[in-house]
C-alpha positions, 0 to 999 in steps of 0.5 A: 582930821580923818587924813591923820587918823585914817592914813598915820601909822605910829604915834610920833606921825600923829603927834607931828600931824597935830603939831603941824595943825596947830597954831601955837607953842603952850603945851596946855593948849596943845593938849585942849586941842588935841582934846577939842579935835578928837571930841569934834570927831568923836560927837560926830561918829558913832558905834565903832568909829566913835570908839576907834576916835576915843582910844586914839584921843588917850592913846595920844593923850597918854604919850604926850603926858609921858613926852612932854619935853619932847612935845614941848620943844617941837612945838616951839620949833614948830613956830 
């Protein structure tokens, strides 16, 4: 996870980097691991990392609901 937070630029990297890690074409599990993977770091961080992992946590959270279909089909080509 720190690879993807730590070195990505832009939010289509993550979303990619995500997508790559994940095992799976549901977008509603997509988006529960998304969730799940960040809250790991997130309970495991504290002070500004904690806060740093919870802004990118909704940043993603609120591109993939505002790209669903986009998401949708990468996941599925993805598999």
């Amino acid at each position: 996870m720190e690879k993807v937070v730590g070195v990505l630029k832009n939010m289509s990297d993550y979303i990619s980097e995500l997508i790559k890690d994940y095992d799976g074409t549901n977008y509603e599990h997509f988006t529960r691991y998304i969730y799940m993977t960040f809250q790991r770091e997130i309970d495991a961080s504290t002070g500004t990392q904690k806060n740093k992992y919870i802004q990118i946590r909704n940043d993603i959270l609120k591109y993939i609901v505002a790209n669903r279909g986009k998401i949708t089909l990468e996941l599925r080509r993805n598999k």
